[in-house]
C-alpha positions in Angstrom: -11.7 -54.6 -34.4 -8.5 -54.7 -32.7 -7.9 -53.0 -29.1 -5.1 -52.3 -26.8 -5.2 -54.3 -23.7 -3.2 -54.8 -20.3 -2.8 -58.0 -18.2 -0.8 -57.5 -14.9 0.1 -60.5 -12.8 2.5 -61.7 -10.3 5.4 -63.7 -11.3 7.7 -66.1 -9.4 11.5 -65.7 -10.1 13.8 -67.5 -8.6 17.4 -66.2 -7.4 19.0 -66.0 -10.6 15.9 -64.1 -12.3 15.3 -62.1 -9.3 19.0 -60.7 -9.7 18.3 -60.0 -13.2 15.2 -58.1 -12.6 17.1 -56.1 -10.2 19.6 -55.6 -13.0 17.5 -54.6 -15.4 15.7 -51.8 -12.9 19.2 -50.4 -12.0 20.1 -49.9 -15.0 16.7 -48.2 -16.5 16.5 -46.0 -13.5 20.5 -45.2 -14.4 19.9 -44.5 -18.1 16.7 -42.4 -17.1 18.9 -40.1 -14.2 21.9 -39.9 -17.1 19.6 -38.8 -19.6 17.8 -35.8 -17.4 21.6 -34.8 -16.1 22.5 -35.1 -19.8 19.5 -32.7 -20.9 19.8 -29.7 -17.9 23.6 -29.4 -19.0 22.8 -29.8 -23.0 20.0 -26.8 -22.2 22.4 -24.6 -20.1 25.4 -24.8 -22.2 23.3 -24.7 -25.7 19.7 -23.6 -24.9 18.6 -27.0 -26.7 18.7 -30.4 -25.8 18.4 -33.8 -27.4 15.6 -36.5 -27.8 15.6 -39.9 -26.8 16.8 -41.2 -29.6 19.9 -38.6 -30.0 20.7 -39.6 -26.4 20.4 -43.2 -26.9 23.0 -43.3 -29.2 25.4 -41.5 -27.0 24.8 -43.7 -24.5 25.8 -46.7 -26.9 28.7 -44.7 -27.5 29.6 -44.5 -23.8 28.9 -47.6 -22.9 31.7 -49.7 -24.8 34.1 -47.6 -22.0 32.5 -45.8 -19.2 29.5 -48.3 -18.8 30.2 -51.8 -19.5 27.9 -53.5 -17.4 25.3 -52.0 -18.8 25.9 -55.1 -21.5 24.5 -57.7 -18.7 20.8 -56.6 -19.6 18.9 -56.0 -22.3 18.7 -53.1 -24.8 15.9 -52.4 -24.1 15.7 -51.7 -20.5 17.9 -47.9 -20.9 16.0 -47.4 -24.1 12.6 -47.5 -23.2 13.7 -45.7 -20.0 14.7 -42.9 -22.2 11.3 -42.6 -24.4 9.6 -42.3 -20.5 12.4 -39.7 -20.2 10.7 -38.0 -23.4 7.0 -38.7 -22.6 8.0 -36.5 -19.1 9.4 -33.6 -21.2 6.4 -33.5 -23.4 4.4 -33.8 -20.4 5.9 -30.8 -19.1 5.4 -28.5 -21.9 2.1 -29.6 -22.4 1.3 -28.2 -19.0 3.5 -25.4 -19.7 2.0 -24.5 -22.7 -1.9 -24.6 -21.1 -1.0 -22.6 -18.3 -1.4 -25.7 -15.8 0.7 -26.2 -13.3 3.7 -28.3 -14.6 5.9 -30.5 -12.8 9.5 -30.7 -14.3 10.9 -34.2 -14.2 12.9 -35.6 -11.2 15.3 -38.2 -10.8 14.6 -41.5 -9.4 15.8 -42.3 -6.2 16.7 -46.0 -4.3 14.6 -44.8 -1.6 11.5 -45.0 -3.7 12.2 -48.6 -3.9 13.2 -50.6 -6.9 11.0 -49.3 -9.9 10.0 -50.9 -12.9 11.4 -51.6 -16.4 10.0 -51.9 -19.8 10.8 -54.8 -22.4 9.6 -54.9 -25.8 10.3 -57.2 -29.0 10.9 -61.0 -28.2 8.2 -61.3 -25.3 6.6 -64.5 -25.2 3.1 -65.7 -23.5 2.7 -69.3 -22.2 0.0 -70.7 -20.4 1.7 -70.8 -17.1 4.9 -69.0 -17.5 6.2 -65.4 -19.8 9.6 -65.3 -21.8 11.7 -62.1 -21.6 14.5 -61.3 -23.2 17.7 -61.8 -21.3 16.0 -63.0 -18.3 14.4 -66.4 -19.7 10.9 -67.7 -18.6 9.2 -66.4 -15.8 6.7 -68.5 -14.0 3.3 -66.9 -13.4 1.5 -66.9 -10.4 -1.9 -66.9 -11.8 -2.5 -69.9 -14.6 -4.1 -69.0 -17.9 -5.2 -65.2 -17.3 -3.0 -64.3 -20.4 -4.6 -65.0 -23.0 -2.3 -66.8 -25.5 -4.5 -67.2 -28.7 -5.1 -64.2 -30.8 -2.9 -61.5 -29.2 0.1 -59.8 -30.5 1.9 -58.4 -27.7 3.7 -55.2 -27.9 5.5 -54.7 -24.6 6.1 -56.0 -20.6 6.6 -53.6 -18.0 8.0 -55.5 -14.7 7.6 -53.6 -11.4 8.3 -54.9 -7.8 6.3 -53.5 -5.0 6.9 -55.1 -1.4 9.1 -57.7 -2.6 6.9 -59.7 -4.9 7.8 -58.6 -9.0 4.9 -58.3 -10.9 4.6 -58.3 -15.2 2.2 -55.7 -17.1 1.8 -56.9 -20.5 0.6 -54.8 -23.4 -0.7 -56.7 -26.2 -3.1 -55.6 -29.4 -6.2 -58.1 -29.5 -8.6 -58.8 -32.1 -12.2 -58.5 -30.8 -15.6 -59.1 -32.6 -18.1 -56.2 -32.4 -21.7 -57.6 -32.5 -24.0 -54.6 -33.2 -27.6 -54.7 -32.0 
């Protein structure tokens, strides 16, 4: 039977690594602010407004000329910052529509602190380190509590919370169900 299953743990970056995390968090908080400024003025000029996928693509477009360093990180830093952009709309709606109290999305602020950022695709588990794209291996603080063996994993979410970065990753597991 195979289950969804989470491991957070704290890494180690060094400078160079550290900068790109901070990158890569600038920039999803960025593509998720663009995308809800985008959406209020689609919705009050039009009465509609786009998906994430609809505004990821204009955000390739824009980012040849108005965004350039948006090349220094992965793609999938603005990208998955616009799918939580969706999940927060249908989040909203859902509420709307059960008569709950909803809560429109905001923008993320600095103040908050740094946020996180979601990788998927080419995310690699060692023993003693992770691999993520456009960042490179990461040492791990904690030795072995990945599993490595028998997991496919789907997606790493990095977060920092009073200065130390920690990695959340996502993987599907196969487990054996002994029945009784």
């Amino acid at each position: 039977m195979e289950v969804l299953r989470a491991y957070k743990t704290e890494v180690d970056p060094n400078n160079a690594q550290r900068t790109a995390l901070l990158k890569h968090a600038g920039v999803a908080r960025f593509a998720y602010n663009w995308g809800l400024a985008k959406r209020k003025q689609e919705y009050e000029e039009t009465g509609k407004s786009s998906n994430a996928i609809e505004q990821h693509r204009q955000l390739n477009v824009l980012k040849k000329t108005d965004f350039p360093w948006l090349y220094e990180v992965s793609k999938c830093a603005p990208q998955e910052a616009l799918r939580d952009l969706d999940k927060a709309y249908q989040n909203f709606f859902r509420h709307v529509k059960n008569g709950e109290k909803p809560g429109f999305p905001r923008f993320k602020s600095r103040k908050n602190g740094i946020g996180s950022f979601r990788l998927t695709g080419a995310v690699h588990v060692a023993e003693t380190r992770i691999k993520l794209p456009r960042i490179g291996w990461l040492k791990l603080k904690e030795r072995g509590y990945i599993p490595t063996d028998g997991i496919h994993v789907l997606s790493a979410t990095v977060s920092e919370s009073a200065g130390r970065w920690f990695v959340s990753v996502q993987c599907k597991q196969e487990i054996e169900v002994t029945q009784a």
